[in-house]
C-alpha positions in Angstrom: 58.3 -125.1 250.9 58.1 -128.1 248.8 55.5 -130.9 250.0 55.6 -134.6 250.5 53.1 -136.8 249.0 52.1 -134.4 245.9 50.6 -137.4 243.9 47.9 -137.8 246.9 47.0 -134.3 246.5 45.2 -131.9 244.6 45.6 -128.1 245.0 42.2 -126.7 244.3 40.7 -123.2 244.1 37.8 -122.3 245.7 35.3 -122.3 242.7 37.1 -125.7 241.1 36.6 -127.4 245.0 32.7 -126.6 244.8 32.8 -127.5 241.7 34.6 -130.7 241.9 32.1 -131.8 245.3 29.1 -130.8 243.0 29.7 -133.5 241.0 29.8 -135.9 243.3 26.8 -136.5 245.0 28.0 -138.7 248.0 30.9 -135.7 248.4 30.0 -133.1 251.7 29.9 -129.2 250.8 30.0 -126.4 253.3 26.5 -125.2 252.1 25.3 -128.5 252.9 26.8 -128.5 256.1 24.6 -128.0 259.4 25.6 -125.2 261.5 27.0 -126.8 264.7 27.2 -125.7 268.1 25.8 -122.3 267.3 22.5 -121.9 268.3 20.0 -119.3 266.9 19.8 -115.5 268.3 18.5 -111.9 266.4 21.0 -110.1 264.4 20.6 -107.6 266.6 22.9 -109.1 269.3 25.0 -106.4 271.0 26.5 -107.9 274.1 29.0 -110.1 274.4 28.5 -113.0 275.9 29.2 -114.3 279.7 30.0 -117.8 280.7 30.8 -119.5 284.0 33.7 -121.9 284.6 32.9 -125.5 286.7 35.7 -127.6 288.1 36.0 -131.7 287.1 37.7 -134.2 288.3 41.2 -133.6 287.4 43.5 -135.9 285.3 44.7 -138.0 287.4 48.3 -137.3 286.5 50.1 -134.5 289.4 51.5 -132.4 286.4 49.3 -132.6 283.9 49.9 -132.3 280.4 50.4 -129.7 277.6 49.6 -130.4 273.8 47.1 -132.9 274.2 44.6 -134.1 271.8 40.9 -134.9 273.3 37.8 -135.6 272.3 34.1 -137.6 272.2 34.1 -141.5 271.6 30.4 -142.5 272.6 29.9 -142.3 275.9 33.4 -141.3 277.3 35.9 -137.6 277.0 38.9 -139.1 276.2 42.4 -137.5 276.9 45.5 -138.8 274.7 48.7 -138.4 274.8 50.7 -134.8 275.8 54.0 -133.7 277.2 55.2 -132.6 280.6 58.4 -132.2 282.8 57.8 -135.0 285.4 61.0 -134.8 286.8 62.6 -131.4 287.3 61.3 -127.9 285.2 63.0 -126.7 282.3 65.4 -124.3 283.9 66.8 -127.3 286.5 67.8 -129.1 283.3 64.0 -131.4 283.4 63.4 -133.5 279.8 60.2 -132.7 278.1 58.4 -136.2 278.3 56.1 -137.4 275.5 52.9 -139.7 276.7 51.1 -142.1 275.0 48.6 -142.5 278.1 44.5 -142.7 277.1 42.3 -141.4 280.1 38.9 -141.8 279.8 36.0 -139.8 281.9 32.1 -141.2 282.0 30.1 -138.3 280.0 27.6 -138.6 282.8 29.9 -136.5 285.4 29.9 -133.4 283.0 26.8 -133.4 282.3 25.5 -133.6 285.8 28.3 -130.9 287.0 27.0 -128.7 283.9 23.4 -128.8 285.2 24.6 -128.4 289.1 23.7 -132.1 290.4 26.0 -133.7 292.2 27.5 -136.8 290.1 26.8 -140.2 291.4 30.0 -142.3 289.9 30.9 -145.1 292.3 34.6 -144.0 292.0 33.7 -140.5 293.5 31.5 -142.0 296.0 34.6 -143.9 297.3 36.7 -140.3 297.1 38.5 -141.6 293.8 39.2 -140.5 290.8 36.3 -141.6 288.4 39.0 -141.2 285.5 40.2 -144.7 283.8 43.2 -145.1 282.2 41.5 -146.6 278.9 44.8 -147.6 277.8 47.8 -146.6 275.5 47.9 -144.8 272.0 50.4 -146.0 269.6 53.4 -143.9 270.1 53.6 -141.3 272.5 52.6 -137.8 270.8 51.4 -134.5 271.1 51.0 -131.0 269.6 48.5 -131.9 266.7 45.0 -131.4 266.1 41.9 -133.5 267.3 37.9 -133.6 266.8 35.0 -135.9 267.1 33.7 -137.0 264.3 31.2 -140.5 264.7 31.9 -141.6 268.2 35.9 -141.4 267.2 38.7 -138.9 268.0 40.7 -138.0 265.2 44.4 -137.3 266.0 46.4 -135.5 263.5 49.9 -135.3 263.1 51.8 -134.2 266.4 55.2 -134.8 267.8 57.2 -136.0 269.7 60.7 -136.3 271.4 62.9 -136.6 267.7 60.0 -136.0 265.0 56.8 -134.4 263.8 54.2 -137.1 262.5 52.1 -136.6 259.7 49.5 -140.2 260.7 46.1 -139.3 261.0 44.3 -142.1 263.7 40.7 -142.3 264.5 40.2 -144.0 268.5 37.6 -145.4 269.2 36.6 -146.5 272.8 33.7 -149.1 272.8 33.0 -151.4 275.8 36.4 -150.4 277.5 38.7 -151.2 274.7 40.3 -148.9 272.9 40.7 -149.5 268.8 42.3 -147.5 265.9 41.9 -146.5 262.7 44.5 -145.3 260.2 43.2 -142.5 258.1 45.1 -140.7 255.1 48.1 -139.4 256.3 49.0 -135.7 256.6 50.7 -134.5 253.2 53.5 -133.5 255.6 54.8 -134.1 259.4 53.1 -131.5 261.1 52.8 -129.9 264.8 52.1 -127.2 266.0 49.2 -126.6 263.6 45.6 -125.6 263.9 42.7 -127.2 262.6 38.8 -128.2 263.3 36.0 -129.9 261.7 33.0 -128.3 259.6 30.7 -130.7 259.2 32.2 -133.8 257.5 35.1 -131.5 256.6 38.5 -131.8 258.7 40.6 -128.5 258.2 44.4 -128.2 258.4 46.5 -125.5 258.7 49.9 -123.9 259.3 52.4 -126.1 261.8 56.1 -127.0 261.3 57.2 -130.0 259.7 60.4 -130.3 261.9 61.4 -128.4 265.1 63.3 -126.1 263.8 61.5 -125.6 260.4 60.8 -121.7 259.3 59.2 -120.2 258.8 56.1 -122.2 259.1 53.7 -123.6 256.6 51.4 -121.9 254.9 48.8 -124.4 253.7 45.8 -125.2 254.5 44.3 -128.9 253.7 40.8 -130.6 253.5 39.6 -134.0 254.3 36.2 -135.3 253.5 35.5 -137.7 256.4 32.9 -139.1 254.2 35.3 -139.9 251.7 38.3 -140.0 253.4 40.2 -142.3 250.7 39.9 -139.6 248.1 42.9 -137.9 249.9 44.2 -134.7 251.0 42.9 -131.0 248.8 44.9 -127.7 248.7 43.1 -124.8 249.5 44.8 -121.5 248.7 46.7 -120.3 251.1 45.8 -117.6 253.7 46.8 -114.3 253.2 48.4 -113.8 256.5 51.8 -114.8 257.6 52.6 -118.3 257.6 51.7 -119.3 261.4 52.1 -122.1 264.5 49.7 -122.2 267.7 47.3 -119.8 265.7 43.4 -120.7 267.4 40.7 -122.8 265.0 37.2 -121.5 264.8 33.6 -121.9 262.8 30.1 -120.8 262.7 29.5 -124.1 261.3 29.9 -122.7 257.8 33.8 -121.8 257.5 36.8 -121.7 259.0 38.8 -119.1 261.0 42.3 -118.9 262.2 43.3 -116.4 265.1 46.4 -114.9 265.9 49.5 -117.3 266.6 53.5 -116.6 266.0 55.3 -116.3 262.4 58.8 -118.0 262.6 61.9 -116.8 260.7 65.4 -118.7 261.1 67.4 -117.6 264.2 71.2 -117.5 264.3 71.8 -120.5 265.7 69.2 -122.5 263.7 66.0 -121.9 266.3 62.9 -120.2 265.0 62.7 -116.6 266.3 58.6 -116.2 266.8 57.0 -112.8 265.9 53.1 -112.9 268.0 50.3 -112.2 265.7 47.0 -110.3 266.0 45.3 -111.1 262.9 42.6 -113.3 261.9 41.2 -114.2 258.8 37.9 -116.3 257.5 37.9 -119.1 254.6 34.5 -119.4 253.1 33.5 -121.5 249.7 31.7 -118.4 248.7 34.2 -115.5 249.1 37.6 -117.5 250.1 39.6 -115.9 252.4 38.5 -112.2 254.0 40.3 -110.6 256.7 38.6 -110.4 259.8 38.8 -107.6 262.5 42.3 -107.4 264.5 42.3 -108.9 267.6 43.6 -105.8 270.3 46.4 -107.5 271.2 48.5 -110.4 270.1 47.6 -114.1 271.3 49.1 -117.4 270.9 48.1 -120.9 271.2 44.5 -120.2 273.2 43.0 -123.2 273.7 41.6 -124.5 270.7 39.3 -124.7 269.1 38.0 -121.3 269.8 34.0 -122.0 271.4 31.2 -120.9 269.8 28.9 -119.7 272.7 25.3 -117.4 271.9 26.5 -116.9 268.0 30.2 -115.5 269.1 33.0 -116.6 268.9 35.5 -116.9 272.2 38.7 -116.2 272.3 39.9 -117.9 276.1 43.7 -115.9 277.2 46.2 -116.7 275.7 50.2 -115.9 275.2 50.2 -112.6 274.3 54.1 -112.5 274.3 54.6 -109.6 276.4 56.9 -112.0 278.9 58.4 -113.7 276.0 62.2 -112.7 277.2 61.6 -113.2 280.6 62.6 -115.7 283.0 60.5 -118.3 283.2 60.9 -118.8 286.8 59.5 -115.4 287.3 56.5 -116.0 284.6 53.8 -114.2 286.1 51.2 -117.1 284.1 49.1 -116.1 281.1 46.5 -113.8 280.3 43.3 -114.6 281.6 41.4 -111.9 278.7 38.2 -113.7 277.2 37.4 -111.7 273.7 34.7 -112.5 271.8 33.3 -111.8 267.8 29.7 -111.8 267.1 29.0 -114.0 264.1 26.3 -111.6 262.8 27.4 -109.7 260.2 26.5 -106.5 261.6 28.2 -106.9 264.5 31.4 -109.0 263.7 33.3 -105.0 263.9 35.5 -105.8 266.8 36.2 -108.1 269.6 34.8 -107.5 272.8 35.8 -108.5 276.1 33.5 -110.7 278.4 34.2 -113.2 281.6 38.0 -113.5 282.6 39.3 -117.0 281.7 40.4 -117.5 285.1 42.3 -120.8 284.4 44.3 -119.1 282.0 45.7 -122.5 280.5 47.6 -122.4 276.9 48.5 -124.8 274.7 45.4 -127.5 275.3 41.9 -128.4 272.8 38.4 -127.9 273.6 35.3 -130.2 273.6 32.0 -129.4 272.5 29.7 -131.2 274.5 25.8 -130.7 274.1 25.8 -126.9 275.0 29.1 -126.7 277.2 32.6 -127.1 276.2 35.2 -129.2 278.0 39.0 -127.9 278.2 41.4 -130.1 279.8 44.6 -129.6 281.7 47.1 -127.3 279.4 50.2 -124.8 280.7 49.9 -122.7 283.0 53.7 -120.6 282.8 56.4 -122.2 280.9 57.6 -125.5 281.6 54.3 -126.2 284.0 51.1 -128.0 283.5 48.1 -128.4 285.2 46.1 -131.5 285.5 42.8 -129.5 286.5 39.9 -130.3 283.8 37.5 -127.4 283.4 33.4 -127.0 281.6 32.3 -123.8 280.1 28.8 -123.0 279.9 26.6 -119.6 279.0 25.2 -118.0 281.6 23.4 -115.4 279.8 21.7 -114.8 275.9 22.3 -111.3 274.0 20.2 -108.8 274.8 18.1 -106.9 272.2 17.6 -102.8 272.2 
């Protein structure tokens, strides 16, 4: 599929990238990168790890919202943008609203929750909800990427009710006002991607660049936060199908794509999806390698996958087996956690640890300190809910 943009691009091996960042001292490589939210254990791991689930305030929206992008700005989570049905569900004949709503939550009420205080915000005190509409992003938008990266969140592509966007915006929210920056555009409209940072890197991958594109896209871009003006590279592309609503992941070192749906044109112009169960690894030093099937197909997991005790965790999921059913009668999501060690001698096969009782699809995660924040997302086709969870280990590996 032929690309936009071409002259702000430069498709680049793995070898010539290195290469090419070598030379530039004030360019960021992936060996230079610290590992992040991954903290130290033996090589010997050989359980999985557990984690326990905490209830926050919830957005203070009665549906809630699917395709959301979220993330850090200094002291606040911030929540942008999103769809729902707010009027009737799909099957009554409902509209599939876009938002351009900003809420923002005091980092203070995780962090107590996480450590089992009891949070002192004068808006819970007085039984409300300590959630502040921080105000309105610049077009209403959802289904792209985000991360934190320098007190911003960085919202990439998305769409919304006619169009997928290819804009890149960094927001900022300092002393209750909300600011935004315009960073190099995507070399394409995309949704429906996948994507995280590593280190100063940004990765990109997959998506459609209309609703009804297919299949999907197959590349995968970089963006050097540190130079950002230097543009959009080409990496080659993964192996695997081309893929939508696949799951991000990294050890800090790389980056991982899980599972999501193939497309191929449908009759009557829609994309037929195929569910996917593999999962593959980009590294500068070996490129891409296939990683261990996961046991079952899953799609759109909330993403990016978290790194807890050196695995990696895989939280439900759509594993398609209810694709042709009616959604009135959706039974919700898989609640299966897997995990992947990230030691080599155990990265075999995915394990199975704590049910993901929440079972929400189609919504990002937050690291934050050692927890990880995942808010609202789908519950069964067509509903959202507005319910704002925090994931935190419980236990470390044990050795033999």
């Amino acid at each position: 599929m032929p690309h936009a943009h071409t002259h702000r691009c430069k498709p680049l091996t793995p070898l010539i990238l290195l290469l090419t960042l070598a030379t530039n001292h004030s360019a960021t490589t992936l060996a230079q990168m610290p590992t992040v939210n991954t903290p130290e254990t033996p090589d010997n791991t050989t359980t999985p790890p557990a984690f326990s689930l905490k209830e926050l305030p919830p957005l203070p929206d009665a549906e809630g919202f699917a395709g959301s992008f979220a993330g850090i700005s200094e002291t606040h989570l911030l929540v942008i943008g999103g769809a729902n049905f707010p009027d009737k569900k799909p099957w009554d004949g409902g509209t599939k609203v876009w938002s351009d709503r900003v809420y923002a939550l005091p980092l203070s009420i995780p962090r107590s929750i996480r450590h089992g205080h009891t949070p002192t915000h004068p808006a819970l005190l007085m039984n409300r909800t300590p959630w502040k509409l921080a105000g309105r992003w610049t077009t209403p938008c959802g289904y792209g990427v985000s991360v934190t990266h320098h007190n911003e969140v960085l919202c990439v592509g998305g769409s919304n009710a006619t169009q997928h966007h290819n804009s890149v915006i960094a927001v900022r929210y300092h002393n209750s006002t909300l600011t935004f920056r315009q960073l190099p555009d995507l070399p394409n409209p995309l949704a429906n991607h996948h994507g995280t940072r590593v280190g100063n890197l940004l990765f990109i991958s997959g998506g459609q660049t209309t609703p009804n594109s297919a299949p999907a896209e197959s590349a995968t871009w970089t963006l050097d936060l540190t130079q950002p003006e230097q543009g959009w590279n080409r990496l080659p592309d993964c192996p695997g199908p081309p893929r939508i609503l696949a799951t991000a992941a990294t050890n800090g070192n790389d980056f991982r794509i899980i599972g999501g749906a193939s497309l191929k044109p449908g009759p009557d112009g829609k994309p037929i999806r195929t569910w996917l169960n593999d999962a593959w690894r980009w590294s500068p030093d070996n490129g891409w390698q296939q990683l261990p099937d996961l046991p079952a197909p899953r799609v759109a997991t909330p993403s990016p996958a978290p790194n807890l005790l050196q695995s990696i965790i895989l939280l439900g999921g759509d594993d398609g087996s209810q694709a042709n059913s009616d959604p009135r009668s959706h039974r919700g999501f898989p609640n299966t956690t897997l995990s992947l060690s990230l030691n080599p001698p155990h990265h075999t096969a995915w394990d199975t640890t704590t049910p993901f009782t929440p079972a929400v699809v189609t919504t990002p995660t937050v690291a934050v300190d050692d927890f990880w924040i995942i808010p609202s997302g789908e519950i069964r086709p067509g509903i959202r809910s507005p319910k704002v969870w925090l994931l935190h280990p419980t236990t470390t590996h044990t050795q033999p």
